[in-house]
C-alpha positions in Angstrom: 45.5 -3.3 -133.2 43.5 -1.0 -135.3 43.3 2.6 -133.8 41.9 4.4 -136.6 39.1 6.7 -136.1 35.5 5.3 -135.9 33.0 7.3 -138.0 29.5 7.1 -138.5 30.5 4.2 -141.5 31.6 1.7 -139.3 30.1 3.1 -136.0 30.3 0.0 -133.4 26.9 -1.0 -131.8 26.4 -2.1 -128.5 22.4 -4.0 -128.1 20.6 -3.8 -125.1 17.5 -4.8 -124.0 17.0 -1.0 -123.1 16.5 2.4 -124.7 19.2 5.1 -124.4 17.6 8.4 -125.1 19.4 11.9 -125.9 20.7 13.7 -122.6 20.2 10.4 -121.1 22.7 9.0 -118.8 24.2 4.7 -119.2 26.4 3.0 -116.5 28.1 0.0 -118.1 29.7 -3.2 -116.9 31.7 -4.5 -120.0 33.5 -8.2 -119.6 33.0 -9.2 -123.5 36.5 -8.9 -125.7 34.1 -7.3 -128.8 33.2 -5.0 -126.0 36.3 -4.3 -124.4 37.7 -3.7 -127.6 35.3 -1.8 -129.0 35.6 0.3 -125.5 39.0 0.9 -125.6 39.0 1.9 -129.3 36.1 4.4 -128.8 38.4 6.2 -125.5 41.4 6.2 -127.7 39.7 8.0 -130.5 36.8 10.4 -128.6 34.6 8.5 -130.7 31.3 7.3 -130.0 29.4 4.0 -130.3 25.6 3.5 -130.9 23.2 1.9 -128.2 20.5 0.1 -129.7 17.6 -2.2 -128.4 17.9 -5.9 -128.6 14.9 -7.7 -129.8 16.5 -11.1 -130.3 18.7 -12.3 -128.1 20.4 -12.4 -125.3 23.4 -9.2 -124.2 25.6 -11.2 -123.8 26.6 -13.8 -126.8 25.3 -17.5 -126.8 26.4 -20.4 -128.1 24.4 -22.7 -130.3 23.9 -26.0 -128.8 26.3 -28.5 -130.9 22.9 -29.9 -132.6 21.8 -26.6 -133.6 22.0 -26.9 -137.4 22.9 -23.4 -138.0 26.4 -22.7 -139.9 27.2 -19.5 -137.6 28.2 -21.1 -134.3 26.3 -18.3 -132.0 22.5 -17.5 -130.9 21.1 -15.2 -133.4 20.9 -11.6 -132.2 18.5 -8.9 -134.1 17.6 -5.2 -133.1 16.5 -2.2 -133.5 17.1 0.0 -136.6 16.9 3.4 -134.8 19.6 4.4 -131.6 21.3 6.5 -129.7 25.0 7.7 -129.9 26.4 7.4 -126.8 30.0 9.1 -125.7 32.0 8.1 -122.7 32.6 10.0 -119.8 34.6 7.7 -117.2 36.3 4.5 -117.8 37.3 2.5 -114.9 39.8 -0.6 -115.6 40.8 -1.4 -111.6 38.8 -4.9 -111.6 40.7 -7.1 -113.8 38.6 -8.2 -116.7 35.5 -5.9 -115.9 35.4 -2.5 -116.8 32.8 0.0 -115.4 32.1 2.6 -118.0 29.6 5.7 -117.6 28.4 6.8 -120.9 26.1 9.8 -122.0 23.4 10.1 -124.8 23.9 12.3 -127.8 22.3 11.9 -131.1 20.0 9.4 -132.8 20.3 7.6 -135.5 19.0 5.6 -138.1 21.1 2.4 -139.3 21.3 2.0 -143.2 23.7 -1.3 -142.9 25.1 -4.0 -140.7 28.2 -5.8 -140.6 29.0 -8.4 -137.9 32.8 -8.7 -137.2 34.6 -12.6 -136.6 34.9 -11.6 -132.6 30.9 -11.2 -132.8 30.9 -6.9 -132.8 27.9 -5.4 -134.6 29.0 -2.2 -137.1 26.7 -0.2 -139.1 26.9 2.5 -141.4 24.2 4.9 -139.9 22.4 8.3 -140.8 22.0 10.8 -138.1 18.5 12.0 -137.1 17.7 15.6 -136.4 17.9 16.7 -132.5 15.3 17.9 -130.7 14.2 21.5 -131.3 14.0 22.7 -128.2 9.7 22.9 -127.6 8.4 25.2 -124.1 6.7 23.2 -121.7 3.3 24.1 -122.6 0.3 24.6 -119.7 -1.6 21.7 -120.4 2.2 19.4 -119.9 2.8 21.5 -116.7 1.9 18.5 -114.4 4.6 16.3 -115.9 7.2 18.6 -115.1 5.9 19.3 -111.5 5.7 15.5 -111.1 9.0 14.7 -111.8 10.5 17.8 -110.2 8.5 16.4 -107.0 9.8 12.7 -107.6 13.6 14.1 -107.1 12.8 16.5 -104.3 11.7 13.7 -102.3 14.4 11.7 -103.1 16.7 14.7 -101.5 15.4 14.9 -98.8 14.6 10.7 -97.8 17.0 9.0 -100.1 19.8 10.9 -101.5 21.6 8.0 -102.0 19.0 6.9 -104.6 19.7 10.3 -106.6 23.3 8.3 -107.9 21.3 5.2 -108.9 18.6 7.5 -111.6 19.6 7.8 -115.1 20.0 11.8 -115.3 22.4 14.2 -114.6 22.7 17.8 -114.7 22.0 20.5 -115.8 18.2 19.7 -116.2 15.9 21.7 -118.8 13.1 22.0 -117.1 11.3 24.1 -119.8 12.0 21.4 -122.6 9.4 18.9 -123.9 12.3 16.6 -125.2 14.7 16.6 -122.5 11.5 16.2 -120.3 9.8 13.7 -122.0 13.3 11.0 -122.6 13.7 11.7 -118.6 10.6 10.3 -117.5 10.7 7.6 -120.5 14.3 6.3 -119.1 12.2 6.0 -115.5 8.6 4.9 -116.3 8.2 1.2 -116.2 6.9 1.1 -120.0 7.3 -2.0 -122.1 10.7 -1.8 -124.2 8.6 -1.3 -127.5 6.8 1.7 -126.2 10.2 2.9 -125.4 11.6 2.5 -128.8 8.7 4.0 -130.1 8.7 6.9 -128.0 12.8 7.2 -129.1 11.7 7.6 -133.2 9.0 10.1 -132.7 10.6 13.2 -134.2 7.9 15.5 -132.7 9.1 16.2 -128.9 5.6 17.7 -127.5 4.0 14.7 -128.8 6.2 12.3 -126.9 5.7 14.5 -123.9 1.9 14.2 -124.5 2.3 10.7 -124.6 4.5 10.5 -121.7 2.0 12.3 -119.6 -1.0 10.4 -120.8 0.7 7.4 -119.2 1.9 9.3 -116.0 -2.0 9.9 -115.5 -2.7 5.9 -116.2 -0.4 5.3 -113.6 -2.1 8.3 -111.1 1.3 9.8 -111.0 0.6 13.2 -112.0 -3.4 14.8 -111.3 
């Protein structure tokens, strides 16, 4: 099996129908072989892979019904052009077949080109996006930060448990519009275009802004 290293020319996608945003935090149940193997070649080399939205298709790979006049003998899967690098933390093999992975979010990225292996793997030749600069939490974007700050202080003290089930993890940067604007985008229960949107705006105050124009829609923040 191939083990060389997997650079940003032939970075292995994984589509989701969800948004992975910088900092953010992905727990993964992987029972595909393109998956697996694309897994197992990311751990060998500390290399990432890219998470991007689904917009056609299913996550796991269909089969064309035997009438389906199609030459390519699988469902046709489509999705986004802009992503998220994401780098494994833990890899756990004990259930034969299944593998639970916990994966972080590091850099977006823009895909230039495609290429869809014979086991059904996605790779792309991608262009990395500029981080975040880090942006202070302004006055007027104050309430956003309280609410969420409030959201997991309440969860300490009546449902820890619940803390292990949210997609962020220490440290938290409390005082940055980026990191506080993807947290509260991986938890809102916005439409997965919004959240795509929200993940190409280069501008991190504005996604905040955005963020807590819809935290007022929803009454959570005053």
């Amino acid at each position: 099996m191939d083990t060389a290293p997997l650079g940003l020319q032939q970075l292995p996608l994984f589509p989701l129908k969800a948004v992975l945003y910088p900092g953010g935090w992905l727990p993964l149940r992987i029972f595909e072989l393109r998956y697996l193997d694309m897994i197992g070649r990311c751990q060998r080399n500390n290399a990432p892979f890219g998470v991007v939205l689904l917009t056609e298709g299913e996550e796991v790979r269909q089969a064309l019904d035997p009438a389906e006049p199609r030459a390519a003998g699988f469902a046709r899967e489509s999705f986004a052009k802009v992503g998220t690098l994401a780098h494994i933390h833990t890899l756990d093999k004990s259930q034969p077949g299944v593998w639970a992975v916990d994966c972080s979010g590091r850099q977006r990225f823009e895909i230039q080109s495609t290429q869809q292996l014979p086991h059904g793997l996605w790779t792309a030749d991608v262009r990395l996006l500029e981080s975040d600069a880090p942006v202070a939490v302004s006055e007027h974007l104050m309430p956003a930060r309280d609410a969420l700050q409030l959201l997991l202080d309440n969860l300490r003290k009546h449902q820890p448990q619940a803390l292990d089930q949210l997609p962020l993890r220490e440290p938290f940067d409390w005082n940055d519009c980026g990191w506080l604007a993807n947290r509260w985008l991986e938890l809102l229960p916005l439409p997965l275009e919004m959240k795509q949107q929200m993940l190409t705006l280069d501008n991190p105050m504005l996604r905040l802004e955005l963020v807590a124009d819809q935290l007022e829609r929803m009454g959570v923040q005053n």
